[in-house]
VMD Tcl script that builds the backbone (N, CA, C; Angstrom):
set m [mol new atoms 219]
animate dup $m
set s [atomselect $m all]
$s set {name element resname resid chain x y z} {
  {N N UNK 1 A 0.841 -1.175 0.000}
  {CA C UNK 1 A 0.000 0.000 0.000}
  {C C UNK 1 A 0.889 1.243 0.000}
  {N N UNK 2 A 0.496 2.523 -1.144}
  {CA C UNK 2 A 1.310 3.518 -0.715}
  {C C UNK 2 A 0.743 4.302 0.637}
  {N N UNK 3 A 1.701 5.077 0.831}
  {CA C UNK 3 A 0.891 5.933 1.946}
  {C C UNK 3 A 0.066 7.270 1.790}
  {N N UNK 4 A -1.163 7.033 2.078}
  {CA C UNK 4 A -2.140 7.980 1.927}
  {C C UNK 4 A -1.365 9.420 2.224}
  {N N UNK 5 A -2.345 10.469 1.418}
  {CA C UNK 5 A -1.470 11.857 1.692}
  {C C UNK 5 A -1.877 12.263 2.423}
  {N N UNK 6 A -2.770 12.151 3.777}
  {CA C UNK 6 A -3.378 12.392 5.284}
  {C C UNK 6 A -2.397 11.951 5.718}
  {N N UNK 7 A -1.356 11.272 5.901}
  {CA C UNK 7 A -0.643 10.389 6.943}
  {C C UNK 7 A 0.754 11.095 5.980}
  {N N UNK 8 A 1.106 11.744 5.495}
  {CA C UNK 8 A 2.735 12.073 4.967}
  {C C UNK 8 A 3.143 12.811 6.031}
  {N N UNK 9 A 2.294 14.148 7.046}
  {CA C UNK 9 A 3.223 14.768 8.005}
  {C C UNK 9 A 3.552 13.372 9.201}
  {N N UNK 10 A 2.783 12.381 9.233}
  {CA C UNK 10 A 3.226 11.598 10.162}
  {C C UNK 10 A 3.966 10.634 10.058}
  {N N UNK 11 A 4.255 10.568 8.683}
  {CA C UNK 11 A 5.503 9.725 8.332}
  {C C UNK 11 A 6.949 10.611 8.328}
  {N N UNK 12 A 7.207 12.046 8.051}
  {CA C UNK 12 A 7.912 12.965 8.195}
  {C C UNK 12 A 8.102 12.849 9.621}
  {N N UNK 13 A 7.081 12.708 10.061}
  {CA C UNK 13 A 7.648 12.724 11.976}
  {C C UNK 13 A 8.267 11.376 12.406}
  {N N UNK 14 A 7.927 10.419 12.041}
  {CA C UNK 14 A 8.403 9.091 12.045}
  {C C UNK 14 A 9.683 9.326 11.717}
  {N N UNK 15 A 10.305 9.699 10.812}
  {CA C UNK 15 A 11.315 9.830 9.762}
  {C C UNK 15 A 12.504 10.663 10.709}
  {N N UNK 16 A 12.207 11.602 11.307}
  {CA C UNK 16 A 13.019 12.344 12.239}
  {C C UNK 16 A 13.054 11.765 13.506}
  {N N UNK 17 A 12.227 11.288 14.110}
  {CA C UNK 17 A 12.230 10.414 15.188}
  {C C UNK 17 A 13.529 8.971 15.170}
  {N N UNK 18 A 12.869 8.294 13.944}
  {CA C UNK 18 A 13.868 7.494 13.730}
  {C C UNK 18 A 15.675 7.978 13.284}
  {N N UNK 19 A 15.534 9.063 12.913}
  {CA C UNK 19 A 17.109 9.647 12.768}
  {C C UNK 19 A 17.794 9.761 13.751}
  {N N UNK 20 A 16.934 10.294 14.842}
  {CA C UNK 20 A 17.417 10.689 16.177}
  {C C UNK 20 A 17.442 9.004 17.169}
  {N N UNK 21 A 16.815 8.152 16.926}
  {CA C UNK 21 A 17.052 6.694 17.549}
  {C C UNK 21 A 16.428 5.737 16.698}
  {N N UNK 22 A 17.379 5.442 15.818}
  {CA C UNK 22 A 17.094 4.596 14.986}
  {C C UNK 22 A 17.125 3.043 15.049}
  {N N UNK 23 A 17.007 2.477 16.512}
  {CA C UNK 23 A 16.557 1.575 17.312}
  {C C UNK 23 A 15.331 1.306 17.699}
  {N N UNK 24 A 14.781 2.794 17.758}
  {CA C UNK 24 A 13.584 2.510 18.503}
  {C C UNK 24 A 12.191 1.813 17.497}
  {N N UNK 25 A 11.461 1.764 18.706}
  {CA C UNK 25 A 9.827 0.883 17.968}
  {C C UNK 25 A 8.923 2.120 17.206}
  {N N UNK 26 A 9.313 2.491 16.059}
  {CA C UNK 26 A 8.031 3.575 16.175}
  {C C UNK 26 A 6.823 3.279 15.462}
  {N N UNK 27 A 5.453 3.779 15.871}
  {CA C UNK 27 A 4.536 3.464 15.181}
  {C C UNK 27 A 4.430 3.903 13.856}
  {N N UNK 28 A 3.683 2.821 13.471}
  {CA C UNK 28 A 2.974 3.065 11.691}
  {C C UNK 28 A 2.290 4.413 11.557}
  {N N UNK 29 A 2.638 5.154 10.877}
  {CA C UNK 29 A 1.917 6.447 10.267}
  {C C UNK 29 A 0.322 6.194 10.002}
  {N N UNK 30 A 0.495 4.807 9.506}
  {CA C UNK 30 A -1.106 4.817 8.704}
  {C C UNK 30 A -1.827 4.314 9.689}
  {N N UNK 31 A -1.569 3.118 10.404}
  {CA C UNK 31 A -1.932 1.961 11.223}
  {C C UNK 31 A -1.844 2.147 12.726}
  {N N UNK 32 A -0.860 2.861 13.109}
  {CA C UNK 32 A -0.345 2.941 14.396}
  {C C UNK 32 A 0.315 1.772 14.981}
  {N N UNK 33 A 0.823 0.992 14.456}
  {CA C UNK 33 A 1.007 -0.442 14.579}
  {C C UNK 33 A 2.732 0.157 14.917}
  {N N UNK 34 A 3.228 -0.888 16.136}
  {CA C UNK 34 A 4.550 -0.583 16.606}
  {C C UNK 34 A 5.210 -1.262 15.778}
  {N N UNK 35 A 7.052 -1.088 15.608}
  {CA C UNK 35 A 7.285 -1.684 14.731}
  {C C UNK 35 A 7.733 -1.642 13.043}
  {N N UNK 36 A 7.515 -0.123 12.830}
  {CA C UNK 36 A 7.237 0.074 11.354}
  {C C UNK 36 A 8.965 0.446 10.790}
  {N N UNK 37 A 9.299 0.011 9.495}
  {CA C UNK 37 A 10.735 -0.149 9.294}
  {C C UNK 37 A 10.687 0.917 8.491}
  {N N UNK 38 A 12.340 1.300 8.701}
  {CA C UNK 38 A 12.595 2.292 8.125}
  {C C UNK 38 A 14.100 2.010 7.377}
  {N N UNK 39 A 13.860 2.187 6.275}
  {CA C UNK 39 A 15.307 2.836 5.841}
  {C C UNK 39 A 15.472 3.527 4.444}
  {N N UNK 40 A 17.080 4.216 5.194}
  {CA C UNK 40 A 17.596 5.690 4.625}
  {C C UNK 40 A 18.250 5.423 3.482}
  {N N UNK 41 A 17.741 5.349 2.420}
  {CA C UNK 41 A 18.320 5.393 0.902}
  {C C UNK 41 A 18.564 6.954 0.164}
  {N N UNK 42 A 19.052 7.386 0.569}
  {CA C UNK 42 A 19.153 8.445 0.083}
  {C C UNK 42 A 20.449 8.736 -0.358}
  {N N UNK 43 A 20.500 9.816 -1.332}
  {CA C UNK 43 A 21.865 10.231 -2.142}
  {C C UNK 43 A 22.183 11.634 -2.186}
  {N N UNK 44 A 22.555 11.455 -0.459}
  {CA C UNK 44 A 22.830 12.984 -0.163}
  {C C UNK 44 A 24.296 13.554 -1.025}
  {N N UNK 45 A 24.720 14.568 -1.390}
  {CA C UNK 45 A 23.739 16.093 -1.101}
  {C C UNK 45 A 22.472 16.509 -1.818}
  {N N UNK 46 A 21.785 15.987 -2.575}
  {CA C UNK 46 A 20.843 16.052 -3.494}
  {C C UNK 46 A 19.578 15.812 -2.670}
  {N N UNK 47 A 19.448 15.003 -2.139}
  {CA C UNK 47 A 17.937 14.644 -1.739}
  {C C UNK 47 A 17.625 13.454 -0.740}
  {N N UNK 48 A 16.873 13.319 0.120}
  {CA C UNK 48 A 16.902 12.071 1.164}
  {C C UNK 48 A 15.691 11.391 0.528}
  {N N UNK 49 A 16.227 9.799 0.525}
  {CA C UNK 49 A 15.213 9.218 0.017}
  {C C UNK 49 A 14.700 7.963 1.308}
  {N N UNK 50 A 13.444 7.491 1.961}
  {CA C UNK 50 A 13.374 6.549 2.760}
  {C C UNK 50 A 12.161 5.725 2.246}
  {N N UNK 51 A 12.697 4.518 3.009}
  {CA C UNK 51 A 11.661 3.612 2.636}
  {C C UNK 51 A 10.480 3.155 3.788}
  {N N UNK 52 A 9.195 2.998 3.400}
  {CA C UNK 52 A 8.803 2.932 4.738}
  {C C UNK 52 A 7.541 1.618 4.672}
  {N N UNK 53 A 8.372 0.577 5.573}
  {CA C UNK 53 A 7.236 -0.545 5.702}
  {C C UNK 53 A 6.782 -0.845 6.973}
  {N N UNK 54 A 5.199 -1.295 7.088}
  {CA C UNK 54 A 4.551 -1.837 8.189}
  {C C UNK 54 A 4.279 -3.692 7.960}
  {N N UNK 55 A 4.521 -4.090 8.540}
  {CA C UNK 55 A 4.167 -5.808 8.487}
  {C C UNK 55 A 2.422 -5.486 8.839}
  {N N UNK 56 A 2.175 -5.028 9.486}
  {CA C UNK 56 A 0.752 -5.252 10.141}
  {C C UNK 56 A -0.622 -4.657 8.746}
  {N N UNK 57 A -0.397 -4.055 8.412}
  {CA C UNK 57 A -1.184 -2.795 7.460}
  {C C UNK 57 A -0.335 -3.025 5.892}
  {N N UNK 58 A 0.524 -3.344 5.931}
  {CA C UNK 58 A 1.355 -3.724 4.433}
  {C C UNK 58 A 1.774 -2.341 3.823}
  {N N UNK 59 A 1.666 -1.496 4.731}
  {CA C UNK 59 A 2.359 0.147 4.167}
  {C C UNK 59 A 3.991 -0.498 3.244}
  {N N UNK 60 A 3.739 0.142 1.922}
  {CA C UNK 60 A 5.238 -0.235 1.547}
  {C C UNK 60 A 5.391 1.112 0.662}
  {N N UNK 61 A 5.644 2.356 1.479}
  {CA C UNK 61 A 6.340 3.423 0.607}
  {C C UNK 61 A 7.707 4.154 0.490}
  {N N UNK 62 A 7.697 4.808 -0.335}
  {CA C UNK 62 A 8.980 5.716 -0.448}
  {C C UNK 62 A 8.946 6.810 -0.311}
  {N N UNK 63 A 9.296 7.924 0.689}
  {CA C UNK 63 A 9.395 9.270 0.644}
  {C C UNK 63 A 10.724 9.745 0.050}
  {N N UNK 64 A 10.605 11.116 -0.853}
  {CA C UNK 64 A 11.580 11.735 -1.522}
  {C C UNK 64 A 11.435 13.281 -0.870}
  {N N UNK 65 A 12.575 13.725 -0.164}
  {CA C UNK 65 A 12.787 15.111 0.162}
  {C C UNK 65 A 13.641 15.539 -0.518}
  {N N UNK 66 A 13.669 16.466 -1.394}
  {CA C UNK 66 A 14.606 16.726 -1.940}
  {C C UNK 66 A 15.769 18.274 -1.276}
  {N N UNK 67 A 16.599 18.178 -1.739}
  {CA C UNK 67 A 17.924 19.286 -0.795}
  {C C UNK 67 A 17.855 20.262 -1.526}
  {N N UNK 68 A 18.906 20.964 -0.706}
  {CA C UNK 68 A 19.297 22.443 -2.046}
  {C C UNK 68 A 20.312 21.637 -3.056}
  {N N UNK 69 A 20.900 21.027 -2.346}
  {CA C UNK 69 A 22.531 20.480 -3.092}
  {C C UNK 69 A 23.807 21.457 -2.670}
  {N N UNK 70 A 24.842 21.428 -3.024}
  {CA C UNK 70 A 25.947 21.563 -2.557}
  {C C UNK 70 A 25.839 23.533 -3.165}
  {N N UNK 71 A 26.537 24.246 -2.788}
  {CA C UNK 71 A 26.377 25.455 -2.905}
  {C C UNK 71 A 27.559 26.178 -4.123}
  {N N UNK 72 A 27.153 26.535 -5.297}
  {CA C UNK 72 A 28.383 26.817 -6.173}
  {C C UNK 72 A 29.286 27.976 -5.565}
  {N N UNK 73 A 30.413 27.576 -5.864}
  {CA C UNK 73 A 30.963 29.012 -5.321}
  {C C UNK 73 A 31.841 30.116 -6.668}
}
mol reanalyze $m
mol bondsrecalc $m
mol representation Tube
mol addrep $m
């Protein structure tokens, strides 16, 4: 399932949560279900890319933030 666009600020919060303890249990954005996986594919300096699955609810998406990029001088 992708993730509904009601539930993207709460996957953004998920997303920073998990940066800061990326151990911990955090709940499903969509589901609330503990547990929900995360990972950081991204190709910084350009843009953070994550992946985001729930076993319980079958959430299987990808968020794309994109950066400024590196600064010309």
């Amino acid at each position: 399932m992708d993730l509904p666009k009601e539930h993207l600020s709460d996957a953004l919060d998920r997303i920073a949560a998990w940066r800061t303890d990326p151990d911990s249990a955090l709940p499903c954005p969509v589901c609330g279900a503990s547990g929900v996986e995360i990972i950081d594919r991204s190709a910084r300096p350009y843009s953070e890319w994550y992946a985001m699955r729930c076993a319980q609810c079958g959430l299987d998406a990808a968020l794309h933030i994109p950066l400024a990029g590196p600064a010309a001088y």
